[in-house]
N, CA, C and O atoms as a Tinker XYZ file with bonds, in Angstrom:
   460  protein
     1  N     -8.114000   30.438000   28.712000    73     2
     2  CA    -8.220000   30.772000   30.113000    64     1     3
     3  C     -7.555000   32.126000   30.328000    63     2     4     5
     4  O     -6.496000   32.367000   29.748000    81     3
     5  N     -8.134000   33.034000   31.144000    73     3     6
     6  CA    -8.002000   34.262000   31.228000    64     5     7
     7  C     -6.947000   34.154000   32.166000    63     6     8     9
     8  O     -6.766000   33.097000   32.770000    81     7
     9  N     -6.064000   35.387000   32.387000    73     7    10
    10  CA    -4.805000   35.372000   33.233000    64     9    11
    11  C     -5.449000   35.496000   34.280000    63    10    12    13
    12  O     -5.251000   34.422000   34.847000    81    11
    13  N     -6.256000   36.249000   35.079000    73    11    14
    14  CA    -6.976000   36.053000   36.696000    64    13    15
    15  C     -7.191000   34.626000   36.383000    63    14    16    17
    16  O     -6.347000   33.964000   36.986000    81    15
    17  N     -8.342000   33.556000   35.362000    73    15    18
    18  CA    -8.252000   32.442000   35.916000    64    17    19
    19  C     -7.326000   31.820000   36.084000    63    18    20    21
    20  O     -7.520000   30.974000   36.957000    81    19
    21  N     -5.771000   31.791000   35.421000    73    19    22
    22  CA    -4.743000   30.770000   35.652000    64    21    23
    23  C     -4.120000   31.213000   36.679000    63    22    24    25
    24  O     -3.029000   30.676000   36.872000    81    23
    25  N     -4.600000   32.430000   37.797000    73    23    26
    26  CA    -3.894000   32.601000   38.907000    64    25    27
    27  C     -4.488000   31.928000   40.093000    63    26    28    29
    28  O     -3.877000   31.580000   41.104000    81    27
    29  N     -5.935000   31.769000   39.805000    73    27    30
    30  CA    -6.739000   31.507000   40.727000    64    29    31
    31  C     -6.530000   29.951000   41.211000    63    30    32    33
    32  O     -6.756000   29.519000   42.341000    81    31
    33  N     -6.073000   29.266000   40.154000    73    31    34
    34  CA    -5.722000   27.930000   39.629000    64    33    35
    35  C     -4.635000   27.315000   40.777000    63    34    36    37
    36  O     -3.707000   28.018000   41.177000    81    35
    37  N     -4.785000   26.322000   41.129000    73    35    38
    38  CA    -3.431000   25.813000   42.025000    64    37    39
    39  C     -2.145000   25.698000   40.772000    63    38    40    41
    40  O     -2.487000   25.543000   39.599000    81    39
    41  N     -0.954000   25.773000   41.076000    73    39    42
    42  CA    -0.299000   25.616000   40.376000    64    41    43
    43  C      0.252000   24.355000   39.915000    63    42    44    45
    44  O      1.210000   24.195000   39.158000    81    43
    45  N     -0.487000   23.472000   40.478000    73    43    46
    46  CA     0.428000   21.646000   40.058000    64    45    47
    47  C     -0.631000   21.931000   38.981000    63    46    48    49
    48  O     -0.301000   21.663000   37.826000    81    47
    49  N     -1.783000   22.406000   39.182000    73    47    50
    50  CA    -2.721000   22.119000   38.065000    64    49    51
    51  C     -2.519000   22.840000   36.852000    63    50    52    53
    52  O     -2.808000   22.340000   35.765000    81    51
    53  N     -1.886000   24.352000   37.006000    73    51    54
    54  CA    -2.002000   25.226000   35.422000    64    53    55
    55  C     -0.407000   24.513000   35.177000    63    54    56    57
    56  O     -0.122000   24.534000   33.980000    81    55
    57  N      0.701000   23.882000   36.066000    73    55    58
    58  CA     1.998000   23.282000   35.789000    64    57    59
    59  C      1.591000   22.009000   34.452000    63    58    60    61
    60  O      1.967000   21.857000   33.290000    81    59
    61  N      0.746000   21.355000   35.263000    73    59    62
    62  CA    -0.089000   19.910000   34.228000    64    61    63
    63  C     -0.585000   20.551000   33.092000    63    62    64    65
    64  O      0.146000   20.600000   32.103000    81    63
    65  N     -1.673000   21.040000   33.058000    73    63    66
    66  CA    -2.569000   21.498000   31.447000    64    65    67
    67  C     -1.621000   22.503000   31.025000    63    66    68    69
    68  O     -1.909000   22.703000   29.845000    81    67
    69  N     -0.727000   23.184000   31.312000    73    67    70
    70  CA    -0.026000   23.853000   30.092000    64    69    71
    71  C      1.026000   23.428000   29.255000    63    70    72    73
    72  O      1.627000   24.096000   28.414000    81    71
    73  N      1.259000   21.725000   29.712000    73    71    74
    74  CA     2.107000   20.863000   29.037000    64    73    75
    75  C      0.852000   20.632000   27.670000    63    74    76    77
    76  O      1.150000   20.329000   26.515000    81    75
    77  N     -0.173000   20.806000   28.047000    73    75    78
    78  CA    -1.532000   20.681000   26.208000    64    77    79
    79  C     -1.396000   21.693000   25.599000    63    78    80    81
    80  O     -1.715000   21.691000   24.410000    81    79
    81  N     -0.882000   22.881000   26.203000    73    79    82
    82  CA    -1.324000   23.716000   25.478000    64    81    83
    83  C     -0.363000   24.284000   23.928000    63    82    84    85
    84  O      0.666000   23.616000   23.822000    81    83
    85  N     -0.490000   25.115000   23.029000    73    83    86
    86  CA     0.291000   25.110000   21.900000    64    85    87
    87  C      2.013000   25.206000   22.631000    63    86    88    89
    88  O      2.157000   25.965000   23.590000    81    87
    89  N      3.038000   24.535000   22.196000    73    87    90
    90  CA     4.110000   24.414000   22.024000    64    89    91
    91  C      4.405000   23.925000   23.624000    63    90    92    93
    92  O      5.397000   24.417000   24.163000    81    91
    93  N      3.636000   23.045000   24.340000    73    91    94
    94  CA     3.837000   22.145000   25.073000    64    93    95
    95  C      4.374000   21.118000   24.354000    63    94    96    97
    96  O      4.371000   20.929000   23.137000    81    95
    97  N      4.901000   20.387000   25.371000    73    95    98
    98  CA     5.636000   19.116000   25.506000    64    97    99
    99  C      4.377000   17.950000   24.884000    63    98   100   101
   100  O      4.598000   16.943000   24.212000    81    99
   101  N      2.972000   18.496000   25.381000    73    99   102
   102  CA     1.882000   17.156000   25.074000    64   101   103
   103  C      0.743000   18.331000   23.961000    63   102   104   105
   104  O     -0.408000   18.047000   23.630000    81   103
   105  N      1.372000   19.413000   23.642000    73   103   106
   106  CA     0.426000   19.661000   22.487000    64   105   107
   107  C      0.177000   19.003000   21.143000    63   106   108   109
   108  O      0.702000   17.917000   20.899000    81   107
   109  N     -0.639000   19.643000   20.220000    73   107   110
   110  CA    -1.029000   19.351000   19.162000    64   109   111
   111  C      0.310000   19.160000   18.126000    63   110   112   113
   112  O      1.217000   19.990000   18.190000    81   111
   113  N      0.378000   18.148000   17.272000    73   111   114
   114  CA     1.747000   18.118000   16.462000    64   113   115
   115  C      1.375000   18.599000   14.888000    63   114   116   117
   116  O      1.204000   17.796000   13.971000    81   115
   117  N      1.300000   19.769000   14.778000    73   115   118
   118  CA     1.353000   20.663000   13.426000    64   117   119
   119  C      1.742000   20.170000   12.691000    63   118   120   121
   120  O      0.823000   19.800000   11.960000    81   119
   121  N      3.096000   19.719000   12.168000    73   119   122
   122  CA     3.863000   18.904000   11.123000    64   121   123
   123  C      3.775000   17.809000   10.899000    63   122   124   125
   124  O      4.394000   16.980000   11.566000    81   123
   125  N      2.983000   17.480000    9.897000    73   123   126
   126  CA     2.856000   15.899000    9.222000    64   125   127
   127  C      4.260000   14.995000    9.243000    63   126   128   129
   128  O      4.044000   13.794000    9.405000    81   127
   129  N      5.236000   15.256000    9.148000    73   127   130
   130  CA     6.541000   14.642000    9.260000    64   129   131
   131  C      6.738000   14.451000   10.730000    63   130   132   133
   132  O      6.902000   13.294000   11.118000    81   131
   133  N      6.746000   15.579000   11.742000    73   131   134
   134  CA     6.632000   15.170000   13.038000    64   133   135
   135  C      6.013000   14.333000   13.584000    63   134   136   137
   136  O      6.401000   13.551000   14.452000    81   135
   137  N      4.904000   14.444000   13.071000    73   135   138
   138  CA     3.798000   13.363000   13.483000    64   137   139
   139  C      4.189000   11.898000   13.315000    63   138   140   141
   140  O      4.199000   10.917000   14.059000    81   139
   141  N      4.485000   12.123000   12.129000    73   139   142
   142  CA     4.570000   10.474000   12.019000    64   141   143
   143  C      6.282000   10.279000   12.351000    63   142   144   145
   144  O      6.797000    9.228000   11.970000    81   143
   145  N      6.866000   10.978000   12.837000    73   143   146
   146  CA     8.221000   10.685000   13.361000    64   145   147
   147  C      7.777000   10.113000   15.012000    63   146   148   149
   148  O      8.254000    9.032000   15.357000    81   147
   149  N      6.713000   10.995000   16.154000    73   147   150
   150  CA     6.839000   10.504000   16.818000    64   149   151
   151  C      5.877000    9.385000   17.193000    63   150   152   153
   152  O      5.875000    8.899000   18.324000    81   151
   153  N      4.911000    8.914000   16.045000    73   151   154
   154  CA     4.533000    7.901000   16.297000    64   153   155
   155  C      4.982000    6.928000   15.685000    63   154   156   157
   156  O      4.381000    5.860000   15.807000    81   155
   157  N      5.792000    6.978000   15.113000    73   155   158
   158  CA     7.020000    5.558000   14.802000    64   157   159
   159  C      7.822000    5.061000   15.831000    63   158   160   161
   160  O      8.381000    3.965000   15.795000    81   159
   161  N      7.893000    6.033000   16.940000    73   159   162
   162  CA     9.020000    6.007000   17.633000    64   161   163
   163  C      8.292000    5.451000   18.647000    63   162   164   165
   164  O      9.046000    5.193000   19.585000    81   163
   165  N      6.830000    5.067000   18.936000    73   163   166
   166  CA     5.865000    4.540000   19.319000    64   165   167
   167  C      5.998000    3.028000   19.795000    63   166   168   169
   168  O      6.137000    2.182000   18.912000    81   167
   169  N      5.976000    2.776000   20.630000    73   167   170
   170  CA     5.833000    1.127000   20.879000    64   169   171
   171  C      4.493000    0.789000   20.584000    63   170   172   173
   172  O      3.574000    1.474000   21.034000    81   171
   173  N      4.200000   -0.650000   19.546000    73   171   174
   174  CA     3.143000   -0.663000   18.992000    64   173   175
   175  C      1.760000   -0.768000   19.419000    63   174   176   177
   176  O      0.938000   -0.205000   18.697000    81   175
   177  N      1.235000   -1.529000   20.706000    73   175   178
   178  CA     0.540000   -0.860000   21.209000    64   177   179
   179  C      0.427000    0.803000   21.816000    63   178   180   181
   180  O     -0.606000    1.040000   22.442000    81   179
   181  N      1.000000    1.460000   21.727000    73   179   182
   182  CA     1.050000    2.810000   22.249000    64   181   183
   183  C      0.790000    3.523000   20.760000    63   182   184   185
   184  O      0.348000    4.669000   20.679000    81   183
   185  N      1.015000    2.959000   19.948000    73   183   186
   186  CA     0.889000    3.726000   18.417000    64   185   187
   187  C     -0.591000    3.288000   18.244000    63   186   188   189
   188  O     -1.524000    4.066000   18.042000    81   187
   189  N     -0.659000    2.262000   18.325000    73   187   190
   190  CA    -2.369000    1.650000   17.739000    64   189   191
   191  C     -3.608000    3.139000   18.763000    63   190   192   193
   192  O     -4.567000    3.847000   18.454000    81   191
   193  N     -2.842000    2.924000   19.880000    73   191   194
   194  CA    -4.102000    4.147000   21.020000    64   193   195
   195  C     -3.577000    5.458000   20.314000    63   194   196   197
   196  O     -4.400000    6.346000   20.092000    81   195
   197  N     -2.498000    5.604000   20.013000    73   195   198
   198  CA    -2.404000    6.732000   19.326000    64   197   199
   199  C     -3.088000    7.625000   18.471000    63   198   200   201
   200  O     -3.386000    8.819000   18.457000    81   199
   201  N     -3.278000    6.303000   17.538000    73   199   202
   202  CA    -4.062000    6.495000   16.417000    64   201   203
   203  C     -5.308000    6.380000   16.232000    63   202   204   205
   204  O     -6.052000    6.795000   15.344000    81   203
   205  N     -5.483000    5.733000   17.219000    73   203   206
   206  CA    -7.355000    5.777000   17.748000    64   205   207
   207  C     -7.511000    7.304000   18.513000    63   206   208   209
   208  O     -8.264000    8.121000   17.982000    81   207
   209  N     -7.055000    7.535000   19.300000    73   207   210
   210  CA    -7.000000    9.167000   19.930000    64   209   211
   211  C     -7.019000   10.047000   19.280000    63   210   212   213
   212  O     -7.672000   11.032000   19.626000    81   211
   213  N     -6.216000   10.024000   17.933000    73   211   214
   214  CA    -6.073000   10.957000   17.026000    64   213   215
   215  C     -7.087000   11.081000   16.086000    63   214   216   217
   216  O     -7.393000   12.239000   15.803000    81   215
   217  N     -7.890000    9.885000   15.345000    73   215   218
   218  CA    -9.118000   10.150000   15.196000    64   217   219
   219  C    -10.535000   10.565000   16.270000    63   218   220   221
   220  O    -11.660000   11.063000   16.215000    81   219
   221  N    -10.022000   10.248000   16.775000    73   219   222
   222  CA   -10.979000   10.627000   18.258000    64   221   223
   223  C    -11.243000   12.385000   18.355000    63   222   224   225
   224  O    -12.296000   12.995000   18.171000    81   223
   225  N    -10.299000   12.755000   18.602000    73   223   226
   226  CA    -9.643000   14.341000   18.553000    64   225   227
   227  C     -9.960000   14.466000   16.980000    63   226   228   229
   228  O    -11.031000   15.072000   16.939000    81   227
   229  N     -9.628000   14.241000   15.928000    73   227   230
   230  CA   -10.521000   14.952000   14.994000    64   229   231
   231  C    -11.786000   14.880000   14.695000    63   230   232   233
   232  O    -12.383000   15.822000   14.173000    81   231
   233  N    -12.293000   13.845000   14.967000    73   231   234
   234  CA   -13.924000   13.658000   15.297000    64   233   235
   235  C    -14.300000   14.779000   16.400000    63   234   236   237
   236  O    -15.406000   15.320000   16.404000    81   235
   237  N    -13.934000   14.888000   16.738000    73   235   238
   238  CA   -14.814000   15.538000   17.881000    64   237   239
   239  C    -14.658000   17.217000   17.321000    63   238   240   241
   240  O    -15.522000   18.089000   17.412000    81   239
   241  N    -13.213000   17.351000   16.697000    73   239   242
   242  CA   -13.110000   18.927000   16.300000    64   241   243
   243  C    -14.070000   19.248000   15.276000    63   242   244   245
   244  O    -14.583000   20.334000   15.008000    81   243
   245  N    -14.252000   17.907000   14.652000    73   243   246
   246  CA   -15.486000   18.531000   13.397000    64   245   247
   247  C    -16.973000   18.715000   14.211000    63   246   248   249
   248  O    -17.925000   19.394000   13.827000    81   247
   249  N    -16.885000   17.959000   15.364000    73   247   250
   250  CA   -18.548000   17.898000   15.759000    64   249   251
   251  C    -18.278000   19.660000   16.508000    63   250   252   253
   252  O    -18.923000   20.598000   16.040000    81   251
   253  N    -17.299000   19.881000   17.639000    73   251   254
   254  CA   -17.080000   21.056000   17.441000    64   253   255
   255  C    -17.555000   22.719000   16.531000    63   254   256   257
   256  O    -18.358000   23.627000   16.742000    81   255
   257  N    -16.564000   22.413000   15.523000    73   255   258
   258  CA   -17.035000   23.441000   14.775000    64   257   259
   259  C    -18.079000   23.310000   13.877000    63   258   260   261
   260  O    -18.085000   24.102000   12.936000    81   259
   261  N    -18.812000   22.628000   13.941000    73   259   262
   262  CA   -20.407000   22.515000   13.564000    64   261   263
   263  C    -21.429000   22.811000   15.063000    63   262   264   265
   264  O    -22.642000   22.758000   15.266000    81   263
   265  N    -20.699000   23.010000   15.591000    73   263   266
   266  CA   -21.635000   23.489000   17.016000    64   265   267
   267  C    -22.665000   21.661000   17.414000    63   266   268   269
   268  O    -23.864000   21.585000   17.684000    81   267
   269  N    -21.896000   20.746000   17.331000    73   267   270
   270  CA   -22.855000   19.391000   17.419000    64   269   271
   271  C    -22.313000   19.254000   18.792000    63   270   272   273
   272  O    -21.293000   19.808000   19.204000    81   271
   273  N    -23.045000   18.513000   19.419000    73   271   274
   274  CA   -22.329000   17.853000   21.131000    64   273   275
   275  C    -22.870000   16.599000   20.569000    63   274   276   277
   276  O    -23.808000   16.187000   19.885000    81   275
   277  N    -21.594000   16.112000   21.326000    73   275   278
   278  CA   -21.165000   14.203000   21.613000    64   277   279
   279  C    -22.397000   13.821000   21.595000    63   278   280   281
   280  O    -23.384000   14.555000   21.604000    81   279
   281  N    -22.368000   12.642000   21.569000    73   279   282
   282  CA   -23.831000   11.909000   21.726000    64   281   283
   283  C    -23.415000   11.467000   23.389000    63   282   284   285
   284  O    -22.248000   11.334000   23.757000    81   283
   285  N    -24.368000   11.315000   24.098000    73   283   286
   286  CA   -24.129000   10.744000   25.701000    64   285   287
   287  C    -23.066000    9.930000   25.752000    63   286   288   289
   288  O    -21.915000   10.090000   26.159000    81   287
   289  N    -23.755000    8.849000   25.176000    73   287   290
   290  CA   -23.044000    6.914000   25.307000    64   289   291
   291  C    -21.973000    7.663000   24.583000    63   290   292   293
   292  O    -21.300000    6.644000   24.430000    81   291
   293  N    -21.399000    8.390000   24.130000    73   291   294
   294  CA   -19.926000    8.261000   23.760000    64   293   295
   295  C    -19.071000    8.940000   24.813000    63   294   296   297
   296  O    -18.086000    8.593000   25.466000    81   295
   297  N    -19.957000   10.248000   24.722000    73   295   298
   298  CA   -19.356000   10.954000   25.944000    64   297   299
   299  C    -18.815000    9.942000   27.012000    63   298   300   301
   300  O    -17.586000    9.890000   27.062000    81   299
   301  N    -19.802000    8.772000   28.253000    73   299   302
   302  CA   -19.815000    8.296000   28.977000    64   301   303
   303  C    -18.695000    7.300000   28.688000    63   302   304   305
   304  O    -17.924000    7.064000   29.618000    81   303
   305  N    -18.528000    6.760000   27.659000    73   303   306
   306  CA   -17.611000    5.758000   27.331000    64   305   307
   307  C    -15.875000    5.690000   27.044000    63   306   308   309
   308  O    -14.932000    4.899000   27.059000    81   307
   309  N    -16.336000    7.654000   26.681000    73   307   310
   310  CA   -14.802000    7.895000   26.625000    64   309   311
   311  C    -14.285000    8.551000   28.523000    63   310   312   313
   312  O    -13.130000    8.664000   28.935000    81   311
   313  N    -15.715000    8.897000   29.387000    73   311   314
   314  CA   -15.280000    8.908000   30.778000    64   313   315
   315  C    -14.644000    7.653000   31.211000    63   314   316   317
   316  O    -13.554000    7.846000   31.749000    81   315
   317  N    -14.935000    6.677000   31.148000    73   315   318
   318  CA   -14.947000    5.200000   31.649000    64   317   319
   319  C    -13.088000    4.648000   30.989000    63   318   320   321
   320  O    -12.549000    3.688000   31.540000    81   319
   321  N    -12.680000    5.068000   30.342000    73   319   322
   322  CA   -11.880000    5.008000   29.104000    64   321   323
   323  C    -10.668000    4.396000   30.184000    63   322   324   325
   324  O     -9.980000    3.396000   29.981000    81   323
   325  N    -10.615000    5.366000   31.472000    73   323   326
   326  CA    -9.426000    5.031000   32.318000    64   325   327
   327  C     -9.508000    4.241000   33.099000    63   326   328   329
   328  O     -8.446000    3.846000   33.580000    81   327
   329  N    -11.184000    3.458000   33.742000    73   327   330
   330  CA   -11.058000    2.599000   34.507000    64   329   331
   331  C    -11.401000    1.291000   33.808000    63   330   332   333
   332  O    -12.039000    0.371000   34.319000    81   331
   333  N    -10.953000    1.318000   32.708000    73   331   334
   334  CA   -11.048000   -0.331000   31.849000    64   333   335
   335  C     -9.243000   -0.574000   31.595000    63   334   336   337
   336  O     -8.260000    0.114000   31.323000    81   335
   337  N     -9.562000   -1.930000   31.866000    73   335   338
   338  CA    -7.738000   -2.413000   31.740000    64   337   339
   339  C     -7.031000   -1.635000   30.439000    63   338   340   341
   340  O     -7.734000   -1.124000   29.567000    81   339
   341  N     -5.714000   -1.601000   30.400000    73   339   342
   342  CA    -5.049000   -0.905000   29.427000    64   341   343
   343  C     -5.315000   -1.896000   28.097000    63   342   344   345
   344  O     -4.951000   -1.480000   26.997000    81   343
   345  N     -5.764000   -2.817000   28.178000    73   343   346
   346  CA    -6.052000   -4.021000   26.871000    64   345   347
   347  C     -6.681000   -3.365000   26.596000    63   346   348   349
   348  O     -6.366000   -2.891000   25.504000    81   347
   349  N     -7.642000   -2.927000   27.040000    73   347   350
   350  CA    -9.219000   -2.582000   26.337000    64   349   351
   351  C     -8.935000   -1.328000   26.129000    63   350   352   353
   352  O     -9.915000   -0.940000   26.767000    81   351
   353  N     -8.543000   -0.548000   25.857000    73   351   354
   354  CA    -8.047000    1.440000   25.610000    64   353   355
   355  C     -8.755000    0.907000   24.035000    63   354   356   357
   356  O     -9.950000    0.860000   23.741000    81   355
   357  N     -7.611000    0.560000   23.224000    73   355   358
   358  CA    -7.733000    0.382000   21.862000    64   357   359
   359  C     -9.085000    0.252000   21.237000    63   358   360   361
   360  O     -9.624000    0.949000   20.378000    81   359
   361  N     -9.540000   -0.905000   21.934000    73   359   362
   362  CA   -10.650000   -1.557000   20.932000    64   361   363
   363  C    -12.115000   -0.440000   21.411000    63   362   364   365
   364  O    -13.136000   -0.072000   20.831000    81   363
   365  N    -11.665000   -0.265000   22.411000    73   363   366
   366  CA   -12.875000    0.792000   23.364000    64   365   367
   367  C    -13.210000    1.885000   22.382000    63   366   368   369
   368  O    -14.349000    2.110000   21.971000    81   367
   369  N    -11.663000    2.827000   21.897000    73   367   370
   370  CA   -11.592000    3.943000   21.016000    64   369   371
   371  C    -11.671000    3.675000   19.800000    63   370   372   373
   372  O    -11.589000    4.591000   18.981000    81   371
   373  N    -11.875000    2.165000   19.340000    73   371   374
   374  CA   -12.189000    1.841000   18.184000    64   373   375
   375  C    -13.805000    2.122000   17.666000    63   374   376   377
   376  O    -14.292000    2.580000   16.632000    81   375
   377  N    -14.285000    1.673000   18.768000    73   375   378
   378  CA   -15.796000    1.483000   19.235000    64   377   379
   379  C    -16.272000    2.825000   18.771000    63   378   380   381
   380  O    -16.979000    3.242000   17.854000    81   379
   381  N    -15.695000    3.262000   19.631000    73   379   382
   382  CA   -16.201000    5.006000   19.601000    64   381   383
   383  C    -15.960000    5.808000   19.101000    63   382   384   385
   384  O    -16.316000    6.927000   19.470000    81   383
   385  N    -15.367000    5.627000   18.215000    73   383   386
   386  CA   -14.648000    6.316000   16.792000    64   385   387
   387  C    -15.729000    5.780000   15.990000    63   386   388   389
   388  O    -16.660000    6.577000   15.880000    81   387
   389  N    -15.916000    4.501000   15.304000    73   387   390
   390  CA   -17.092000    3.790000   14.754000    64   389   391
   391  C    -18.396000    4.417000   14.827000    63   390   392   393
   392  O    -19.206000    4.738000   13.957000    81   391
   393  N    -18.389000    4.532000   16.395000    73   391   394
   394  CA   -20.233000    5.267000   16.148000    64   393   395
   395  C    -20.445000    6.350000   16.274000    63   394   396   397
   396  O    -21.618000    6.726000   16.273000    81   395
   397  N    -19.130000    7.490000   16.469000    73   395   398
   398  CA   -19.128000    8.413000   15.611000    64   397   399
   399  C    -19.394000    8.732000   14.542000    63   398   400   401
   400  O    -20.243000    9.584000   14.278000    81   399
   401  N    -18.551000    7.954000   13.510000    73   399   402
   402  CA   -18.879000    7.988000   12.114000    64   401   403
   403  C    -20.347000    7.914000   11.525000    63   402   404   405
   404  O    -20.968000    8.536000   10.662000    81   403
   405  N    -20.621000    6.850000   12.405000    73   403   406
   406  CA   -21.906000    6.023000   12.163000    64   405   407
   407  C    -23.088000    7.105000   12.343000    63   406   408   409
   408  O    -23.966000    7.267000   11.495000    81   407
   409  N    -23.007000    7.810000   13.525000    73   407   410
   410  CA   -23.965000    8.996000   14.337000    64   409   411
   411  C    -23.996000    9.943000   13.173000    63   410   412   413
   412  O    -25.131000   10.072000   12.713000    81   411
   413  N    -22.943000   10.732000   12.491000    73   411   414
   414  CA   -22.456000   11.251000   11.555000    64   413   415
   415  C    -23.200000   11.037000   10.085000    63   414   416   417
   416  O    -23.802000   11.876000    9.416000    81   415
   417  N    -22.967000    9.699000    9.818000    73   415   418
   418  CA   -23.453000    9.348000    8.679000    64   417   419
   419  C    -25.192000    9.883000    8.724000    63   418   420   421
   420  O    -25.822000   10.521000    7.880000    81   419
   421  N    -25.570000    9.403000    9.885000    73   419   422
   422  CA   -26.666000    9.291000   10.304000    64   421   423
   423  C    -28.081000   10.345000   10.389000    63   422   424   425
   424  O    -29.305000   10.264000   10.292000    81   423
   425  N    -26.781000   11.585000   10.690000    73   423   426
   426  CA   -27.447000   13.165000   11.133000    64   425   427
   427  C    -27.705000   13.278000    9.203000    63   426   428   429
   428  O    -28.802000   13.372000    8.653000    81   427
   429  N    -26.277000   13.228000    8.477000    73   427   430
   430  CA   -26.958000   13.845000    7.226000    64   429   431
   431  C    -25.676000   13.274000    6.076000    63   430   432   433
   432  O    -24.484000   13.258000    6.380000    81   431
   433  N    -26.176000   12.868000    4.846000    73   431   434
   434  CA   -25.860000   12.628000    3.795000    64   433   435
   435  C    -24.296000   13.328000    3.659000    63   434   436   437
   436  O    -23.383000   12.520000    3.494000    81   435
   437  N    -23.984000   14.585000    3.711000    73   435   438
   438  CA   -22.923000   15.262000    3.532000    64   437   439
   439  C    -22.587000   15.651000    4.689000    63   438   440   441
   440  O    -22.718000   16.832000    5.009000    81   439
   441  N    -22.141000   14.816000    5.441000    73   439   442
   442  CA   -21.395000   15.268000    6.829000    64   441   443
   443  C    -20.440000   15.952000    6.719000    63   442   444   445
   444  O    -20.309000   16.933000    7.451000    81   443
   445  N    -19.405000   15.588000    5.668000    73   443   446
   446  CA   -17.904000   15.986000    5.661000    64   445   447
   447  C    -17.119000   15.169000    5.970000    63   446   448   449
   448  O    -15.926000   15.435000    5.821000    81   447
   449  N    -17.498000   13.961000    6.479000    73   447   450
   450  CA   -15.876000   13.697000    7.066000    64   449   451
   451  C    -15.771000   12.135000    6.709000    63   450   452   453
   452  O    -16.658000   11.332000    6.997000    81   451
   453  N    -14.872000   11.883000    6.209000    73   451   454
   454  CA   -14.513000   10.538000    5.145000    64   453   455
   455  C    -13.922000    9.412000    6.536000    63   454   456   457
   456  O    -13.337000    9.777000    7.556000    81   455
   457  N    -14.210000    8.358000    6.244000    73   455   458
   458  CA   -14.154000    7.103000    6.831000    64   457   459
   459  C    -12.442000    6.334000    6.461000    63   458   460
   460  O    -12.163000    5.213000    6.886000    81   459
């Protein structure tokens, strides 16, 4: 985002998304040791969505840099993601991690990306 757009921006809003961005509080965790430091520190349902999210987010970076877009029904399913009870987060991103792979497998023999 360009500096005119983050001015144009209300500020509760560029205050929120720049906690994602690199060396935020909710960015990406670079260090394999970090990583798994703060998802130990995880209460175990909160680790299980964790770890479904986190394949989620690398699924999607590979469809990404292959220039692929989501398939709909996943797209739509990961919209829906917040108005299904917190039980269902897990098994939901299980789902959709699955037919990722599956979509994947599907497009071509050498996708790249291991199960």
């Amino acid at each position: 985002m360009s500096k005119e757009d983050q001015q144009n921006k209300p500020a509760a809003l560029q205050g929120s998304l720049s906690r994602f961005l690199r060396g935020g509080e909710l960015s990406a965790i670079e260090d394999p040791q970090e990583y798994e430091r703060r998802m130990s520190a995880l209460p175990p349902a909160q680790r299980e969505f964790a770890e479904e999210g986190t394949r989620f987010a690398n699924l999607w970076q590979y469809f990404s840099e292959h220039r692929m877009q989501l398939p709909r029904h996943i797209v739509e399913q990961i919209s829906e993601l917040s108005k299904l009870p917190a039980a269902e987060h897990v098994a939901t991103m299980r789902r959709v991690n699955q037919a990722l792979v599956e979509y994947l497998n599907d497009v071509g023999e050498d996708s790249g990306v291991r199960q």
